[in-house]
C-alpha positions in Angstrom: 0.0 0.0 0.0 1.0 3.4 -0.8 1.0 4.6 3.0 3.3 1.6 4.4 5.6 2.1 1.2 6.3 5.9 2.6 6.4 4.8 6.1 9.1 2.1 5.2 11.4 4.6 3.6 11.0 7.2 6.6 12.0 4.1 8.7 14.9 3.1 6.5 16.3 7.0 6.2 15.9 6.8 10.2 18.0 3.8 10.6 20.5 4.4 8.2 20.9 8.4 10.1 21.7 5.8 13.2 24.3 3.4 11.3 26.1 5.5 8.8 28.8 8.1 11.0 27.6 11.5 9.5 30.8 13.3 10.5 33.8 13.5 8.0 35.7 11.2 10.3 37.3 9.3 7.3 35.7 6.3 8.1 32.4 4.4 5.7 32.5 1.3 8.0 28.5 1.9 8.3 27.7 2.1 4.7 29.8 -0.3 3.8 28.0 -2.7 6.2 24.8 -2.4 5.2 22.8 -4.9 2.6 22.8 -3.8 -1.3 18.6 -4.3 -1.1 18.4 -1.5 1.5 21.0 0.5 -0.5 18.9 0.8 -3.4 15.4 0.8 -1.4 16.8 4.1 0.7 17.0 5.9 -2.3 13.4 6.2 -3.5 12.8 8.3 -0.7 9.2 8.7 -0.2 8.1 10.7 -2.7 5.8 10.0 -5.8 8.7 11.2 -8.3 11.6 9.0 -7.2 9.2 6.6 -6.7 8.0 6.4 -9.9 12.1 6.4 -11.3 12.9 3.7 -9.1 9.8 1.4 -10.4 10.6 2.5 -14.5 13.6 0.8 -14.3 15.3 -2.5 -12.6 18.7 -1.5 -13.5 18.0 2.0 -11.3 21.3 2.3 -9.0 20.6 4.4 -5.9 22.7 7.0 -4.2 23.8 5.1 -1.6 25.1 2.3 -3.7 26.8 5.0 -6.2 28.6 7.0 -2.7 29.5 3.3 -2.2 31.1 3.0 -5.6 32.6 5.9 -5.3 34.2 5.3 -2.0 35.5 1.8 -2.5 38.3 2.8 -5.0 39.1 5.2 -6.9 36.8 4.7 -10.1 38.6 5.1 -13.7 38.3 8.7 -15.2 36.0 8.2 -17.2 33.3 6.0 -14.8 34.6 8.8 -11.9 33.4 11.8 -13.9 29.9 9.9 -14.5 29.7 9.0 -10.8 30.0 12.8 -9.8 27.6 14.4 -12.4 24.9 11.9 -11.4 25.2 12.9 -7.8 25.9 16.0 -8.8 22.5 16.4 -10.5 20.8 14.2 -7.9 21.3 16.7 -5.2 19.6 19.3 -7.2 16.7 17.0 -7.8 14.9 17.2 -4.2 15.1 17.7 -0.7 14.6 13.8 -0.5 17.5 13.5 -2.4 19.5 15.6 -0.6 19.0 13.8 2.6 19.8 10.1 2.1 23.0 11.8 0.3 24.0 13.2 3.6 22.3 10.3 5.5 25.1 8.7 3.9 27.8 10.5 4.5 28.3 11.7 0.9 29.6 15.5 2.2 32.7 13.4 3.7 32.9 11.0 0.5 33.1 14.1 -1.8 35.4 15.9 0.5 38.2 12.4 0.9 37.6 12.2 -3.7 38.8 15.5 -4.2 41.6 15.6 -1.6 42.8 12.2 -3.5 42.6 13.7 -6.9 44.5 16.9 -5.6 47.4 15.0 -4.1 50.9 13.7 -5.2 53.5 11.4 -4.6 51.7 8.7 -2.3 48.9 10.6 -0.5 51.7 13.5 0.3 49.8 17.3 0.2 51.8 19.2 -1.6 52.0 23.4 -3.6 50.8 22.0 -7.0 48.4 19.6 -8.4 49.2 16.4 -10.3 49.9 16.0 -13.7 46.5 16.2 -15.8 44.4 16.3 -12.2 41.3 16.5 -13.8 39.9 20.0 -13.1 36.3 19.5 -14.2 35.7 16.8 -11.6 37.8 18.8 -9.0 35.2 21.6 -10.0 32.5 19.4 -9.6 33.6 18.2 -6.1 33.8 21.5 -4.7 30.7 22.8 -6.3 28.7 20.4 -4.1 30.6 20.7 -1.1 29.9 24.6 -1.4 26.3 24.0 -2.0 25.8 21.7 0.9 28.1 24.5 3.4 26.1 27.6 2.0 22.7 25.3 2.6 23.5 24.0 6.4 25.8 26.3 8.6 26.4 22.7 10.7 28.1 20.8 7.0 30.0 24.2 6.7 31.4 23.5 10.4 32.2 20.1 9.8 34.1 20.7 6.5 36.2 23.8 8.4 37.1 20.9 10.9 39.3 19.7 7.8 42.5 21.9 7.7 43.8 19.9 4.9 40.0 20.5 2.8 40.8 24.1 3.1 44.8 24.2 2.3 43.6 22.0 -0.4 41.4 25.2 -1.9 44.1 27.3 -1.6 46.2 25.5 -4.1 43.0 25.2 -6.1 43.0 29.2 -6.1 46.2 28.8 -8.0 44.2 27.8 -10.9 42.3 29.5 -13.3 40.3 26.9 -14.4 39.3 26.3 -10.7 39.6 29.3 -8.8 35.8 30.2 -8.7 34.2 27.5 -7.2 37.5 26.7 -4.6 37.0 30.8 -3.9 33.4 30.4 -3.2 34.0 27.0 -0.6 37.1 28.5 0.9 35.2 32.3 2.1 32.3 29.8 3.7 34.5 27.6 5.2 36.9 30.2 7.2 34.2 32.0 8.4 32.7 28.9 9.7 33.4 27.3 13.0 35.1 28.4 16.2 38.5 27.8 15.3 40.4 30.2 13.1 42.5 28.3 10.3 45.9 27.8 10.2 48.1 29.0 7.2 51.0 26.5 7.9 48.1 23.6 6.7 48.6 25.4 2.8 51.4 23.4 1.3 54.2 25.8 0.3 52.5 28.9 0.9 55.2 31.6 -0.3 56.0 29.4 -4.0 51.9 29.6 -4.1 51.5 33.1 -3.1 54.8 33.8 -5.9 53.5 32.4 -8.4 49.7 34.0 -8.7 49.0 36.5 -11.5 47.5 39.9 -10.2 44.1 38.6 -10.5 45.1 35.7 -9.0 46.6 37.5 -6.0 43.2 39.7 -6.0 41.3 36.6 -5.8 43.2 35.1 -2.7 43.1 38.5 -1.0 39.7 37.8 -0.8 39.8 34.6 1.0 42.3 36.0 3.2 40.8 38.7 4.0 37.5 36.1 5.5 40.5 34.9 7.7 42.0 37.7 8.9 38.4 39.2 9.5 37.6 35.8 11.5 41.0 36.7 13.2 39.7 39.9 14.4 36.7 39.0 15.8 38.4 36.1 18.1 40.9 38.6 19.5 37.6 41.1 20.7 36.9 38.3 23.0 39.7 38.1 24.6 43.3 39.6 25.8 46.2 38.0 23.8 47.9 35.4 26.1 51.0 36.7 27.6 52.6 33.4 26.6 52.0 34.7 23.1 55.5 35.0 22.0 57.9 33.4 19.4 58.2 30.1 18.7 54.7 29.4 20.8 52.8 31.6 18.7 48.9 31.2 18.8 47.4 30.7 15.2 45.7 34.3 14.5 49.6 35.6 15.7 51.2 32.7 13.8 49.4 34.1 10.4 50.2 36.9 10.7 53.6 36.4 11.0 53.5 34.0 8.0 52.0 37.2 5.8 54.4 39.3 6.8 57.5 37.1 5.5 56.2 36.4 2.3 58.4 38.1 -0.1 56.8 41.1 -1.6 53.2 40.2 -0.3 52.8 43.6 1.0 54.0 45.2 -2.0 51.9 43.3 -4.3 48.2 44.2 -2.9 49.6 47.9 -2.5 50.2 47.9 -5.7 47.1 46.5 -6.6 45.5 48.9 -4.6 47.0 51.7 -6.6 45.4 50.0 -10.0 43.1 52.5 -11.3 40.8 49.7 -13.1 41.3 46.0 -11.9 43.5 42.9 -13.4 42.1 41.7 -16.7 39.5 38.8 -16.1 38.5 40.6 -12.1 35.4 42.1 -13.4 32.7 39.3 -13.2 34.7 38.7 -9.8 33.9 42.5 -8.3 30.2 41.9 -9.6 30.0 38.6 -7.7 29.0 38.3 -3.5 
């Protein structure tokens, strides 16, 4: 009946909430556990839609089972790049949707997928990508992940909790082709939370900062500027420790100090203070939130 069909997909998106760890704490033990059938049954979701897309077709995968796919290993480029604009558009879908993604830890998924495409030699972080890192799916990662922080101020927390996440965007800043959406993550993600992020988690901060084109530098201003504003308003609450002295620096001192020894730093947004239009490419930037 069409009332205990509804009430058995409420029940199942209640249990798995209780199984599946929805924390980015690295782990899919409770995913991973659970039977294939109540994978692909959790997806329908309740409503007459999804229903009705689940019945039209046997070979319908569900979100769970593709987070699962995507989580095992890391799927070939081609298959990955599938994987990600299907959940991609998913999420868009419904509310419904939305939920057994989270309900099944798909936030962390997405966040652990594009720290492994971003990384080199062995898992190490490090100041560039890799070699042909495909930057369409990297876009696509941090797309959702923005979504899902400017949607829920308690997934933008837990995604700040990720110091690597966000050193991560920095590099991503470094790129043209990717700047926008890692901008647009990175400003929700520093304001987010009660901790104020750490500039020694950005691999090779000065050969990053170098190496940025004025409207690069113009663009990472911004993001730095969300830190350093976050900065301020932790130091209005209280007096700086008296402890607070080189090499046992707290962060919001500790950043500073890193942005004052990066060569030329200074120099570089004075100048582009001085600009009487801005860098070629900025405008759509200016125009933007």
């Amino acid at each position: 009946p069409k009332g205990s069909c509804a009430m058995h997909m409420s029940s199942s998106r209640n249990v798995l909430s209780i199984v599946v760890d929805r924390e980015l704490s690295g782990n899919a033990r409770g995913l991973r556990s659970l039977p294939p059938r109540f994978l692909a049954g959790i997806d329908a979701g309740g409503g007459p839609r999804d229903r009705a897309a689940v019945a039209a077709s046997r070979g319908h995968v569900g979100t769970g089972e593709l987070l699962l796919q995507l989580d095992s290993e890391m799927p070939a480029p081609a298959e990955l790049r599938k994987l990600i604009a299907d959940l991609s558009a998913r999420l868009g879908e419904s509310a419904s949707q939305r939920e057994v993604f989270l309900c099944c830890g798909g936030d962390a998924i997405i966040s652990r997928v594009l720290l492994r495409l971003c990384r080199r030699e062995a898992g190490r972080p490090s100041a560039r990508l890799p070699e042909g890192a495909p930057l369409d799916v990297i876009n696509e990662c941090t797309q959702i992940l923005a979504e899902l922080a400017m949607l829920d101020l308690q997934h933008a927390e837990a995604l700040a909790s990720r110091h690597e996440l966000i050193g991560t965007l920095f590099l991503l800043m470094a790129e043209p082709q990717a700047v926008d959406a890692a901008l647009t993550l990175a400003q929700e993600l520093l304001s987010a939370g009660q901790d104020v992020f750490p500039l020694t988690a950005v691999p090779d901060l000065p050969g990053l900062i170098g190496r940025l084109s004025p409207r690069g530098l113009a663009l990472v201003s911004r993001a730095l500027a969300v830190l350093l504003a976050k900065s301020a308003e932790q130091g209005l609450d209280a007096f700086p420790a008296p402890e607070c002295v080189e090499p046992d620096l707290c962060v919001v001192c500790a950043n500073n100090a890193a942005l004052l020894a990066l060569p030329s730093f200074l120099a570089r947004v004075v100048a582009l203070l001085r600009l009487r239009s801005p860098p070629a490419g900025l405008w759509g930037h200016i125009l933007g939130p």
